[in-house]
C-alpha positions as CSV (number, residue, x, y, z in Angstrom):
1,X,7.1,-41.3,18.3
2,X,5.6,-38.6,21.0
3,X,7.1,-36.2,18.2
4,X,5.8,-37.7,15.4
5,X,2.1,-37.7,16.8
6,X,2.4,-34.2,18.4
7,X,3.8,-32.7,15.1
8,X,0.9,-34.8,13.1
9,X,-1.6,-33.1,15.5
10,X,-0.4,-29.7,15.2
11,X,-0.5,-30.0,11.5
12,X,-4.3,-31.2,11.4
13,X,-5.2,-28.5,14.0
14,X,-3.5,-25.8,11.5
15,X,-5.1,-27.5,7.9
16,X,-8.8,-27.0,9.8
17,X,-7.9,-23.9,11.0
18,X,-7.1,-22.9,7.3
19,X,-9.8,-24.2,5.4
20,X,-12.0,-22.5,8.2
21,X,-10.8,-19.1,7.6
22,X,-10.6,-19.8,3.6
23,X,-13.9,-20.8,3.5
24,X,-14.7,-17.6,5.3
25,X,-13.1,-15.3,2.7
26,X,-15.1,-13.8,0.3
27,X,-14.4,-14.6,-3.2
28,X,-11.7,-11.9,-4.6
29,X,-12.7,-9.4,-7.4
30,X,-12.1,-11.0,-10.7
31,X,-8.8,-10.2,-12.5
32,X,-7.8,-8.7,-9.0
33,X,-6.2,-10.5,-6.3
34,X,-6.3,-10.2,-2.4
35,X,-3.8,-7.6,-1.7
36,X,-5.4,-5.1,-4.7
37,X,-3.8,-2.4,-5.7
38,X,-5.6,-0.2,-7.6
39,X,-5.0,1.1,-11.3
40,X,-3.1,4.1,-11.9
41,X,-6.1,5.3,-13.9
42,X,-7.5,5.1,-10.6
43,X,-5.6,7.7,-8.6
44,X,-4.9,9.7,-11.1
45,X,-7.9,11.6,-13.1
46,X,-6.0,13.6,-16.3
47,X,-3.8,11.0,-17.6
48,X,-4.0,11.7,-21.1
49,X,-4.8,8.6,-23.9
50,X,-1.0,8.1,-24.8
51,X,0.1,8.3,-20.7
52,X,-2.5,5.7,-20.3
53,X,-1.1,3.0,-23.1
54,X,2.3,3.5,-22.3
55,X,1.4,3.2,-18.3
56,X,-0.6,-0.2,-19.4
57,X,2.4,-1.9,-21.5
58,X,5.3,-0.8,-18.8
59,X,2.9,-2.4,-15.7
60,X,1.7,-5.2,-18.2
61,X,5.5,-6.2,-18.9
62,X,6.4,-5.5,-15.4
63,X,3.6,-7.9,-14.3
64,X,4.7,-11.1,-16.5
65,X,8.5,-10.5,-15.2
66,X,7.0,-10.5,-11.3
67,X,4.6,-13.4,-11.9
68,X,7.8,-15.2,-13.3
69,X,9.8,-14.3,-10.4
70,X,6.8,-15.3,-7.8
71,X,6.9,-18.8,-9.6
72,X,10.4,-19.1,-8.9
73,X,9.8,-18.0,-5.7
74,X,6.7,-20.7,-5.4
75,X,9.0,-22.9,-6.2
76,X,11.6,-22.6,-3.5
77,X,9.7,-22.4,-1.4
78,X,8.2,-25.8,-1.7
79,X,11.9,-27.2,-1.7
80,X,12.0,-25.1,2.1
81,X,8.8,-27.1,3.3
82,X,9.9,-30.2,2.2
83,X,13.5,-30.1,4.8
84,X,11.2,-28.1,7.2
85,X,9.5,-31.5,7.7
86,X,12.6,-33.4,7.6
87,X,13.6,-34.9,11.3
88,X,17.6,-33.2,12.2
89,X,19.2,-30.5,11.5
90,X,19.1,-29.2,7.6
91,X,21.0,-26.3,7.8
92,X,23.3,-27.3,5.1
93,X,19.9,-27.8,2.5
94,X,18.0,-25.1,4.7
95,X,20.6,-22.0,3.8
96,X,21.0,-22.0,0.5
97,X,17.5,-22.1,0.2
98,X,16.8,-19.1,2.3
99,X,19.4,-17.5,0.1
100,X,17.7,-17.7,-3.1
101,X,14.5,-16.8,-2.0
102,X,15.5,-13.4,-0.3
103,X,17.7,-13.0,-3.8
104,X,14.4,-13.5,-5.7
105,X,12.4,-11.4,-3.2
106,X,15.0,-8.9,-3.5
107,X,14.7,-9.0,-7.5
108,X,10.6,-8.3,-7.0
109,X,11.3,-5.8,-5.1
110,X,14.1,-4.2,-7.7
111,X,11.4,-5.2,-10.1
112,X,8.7,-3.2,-8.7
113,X,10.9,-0.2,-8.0
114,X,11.6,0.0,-11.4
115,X,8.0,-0.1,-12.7
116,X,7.4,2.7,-10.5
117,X,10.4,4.4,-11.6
118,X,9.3,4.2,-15.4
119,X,5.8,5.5,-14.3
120,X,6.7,8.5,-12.6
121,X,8.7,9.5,-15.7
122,X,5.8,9.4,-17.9
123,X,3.4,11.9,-15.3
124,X,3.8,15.6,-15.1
125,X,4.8,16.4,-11.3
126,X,1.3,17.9,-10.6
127,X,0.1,14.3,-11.7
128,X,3.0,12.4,-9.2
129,X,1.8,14.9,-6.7
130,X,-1.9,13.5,-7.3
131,X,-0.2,10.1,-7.2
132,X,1.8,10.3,-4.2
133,X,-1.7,11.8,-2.2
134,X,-3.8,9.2,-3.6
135,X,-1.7,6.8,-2.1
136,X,-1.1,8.8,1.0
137,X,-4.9,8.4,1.6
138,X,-5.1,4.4,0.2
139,X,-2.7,4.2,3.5
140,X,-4.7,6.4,6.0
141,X,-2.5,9.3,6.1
142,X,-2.5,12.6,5.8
């Protein structure tokens, strides 16, 4: 019961804590989420009109196979919360569980590699060079 209460507690604490600082963010750029990245066209100035389209349809596709993935990943995750909240141990739900979310993580990952992959074959190497110190700076390095 003492368990119960102190877990019920904890978890209101944390839900006002959350709407607090949500209700403190500013509203994201539209089309853009928290954790922008920003456009190829962005970093790199002399893409020509072909590099550009083909650029747009490799991230495009790459996008719908990650969102895809994310939902999956959404998904499991859930499933993780639910036996999180479960009283004993769940190990034998629990690991499996853990399993195929790193899997799918791994897959975005392989995913996003990929993308990158495709894109750097498309750019001259004085345009990955632009790309690479673009993104050198985005970080804060030098």
């Amino acid at each position: 019961m003492k368990k119960t209460l102190f877990a019920a507690a904890l978890l209101s604490i944390f839900s006002f804590q959350f709407s607090i600082c949500a209700a403190q963010q500013p509203e994201p750029r539209q089309g853009r989420g928290k954790h922008h990245r920003p456009d190829i066209t962005e970093l790199v100035s002399d893409l020509t009109d072909k590099q550009k389209r083909s650029i747009d349809a490799i991230t495009a596709e790459s996008k719908e196979r990650v969102a895809k993935l994310r939902a999956q990943q959404k998904a499991v995750r859930d499933s993780i919360a639910i036996y999180m909240d479960r009283e004993g141990d769940q190990s034998k739900s629990l690991h499996p569980l853990f399993d195929r979310e790193a899997r799918l993580q791994s897959l975005v990952s392989r995913e996003m590699y990929a993308t990158k992959v495709r894109v750097d074959e498309l750019l001259t190497p004085a345009q990955r060079q632009q790309l690479k110190q673009s993104g050198k700076k985005r970080r804060g390095k030098k």
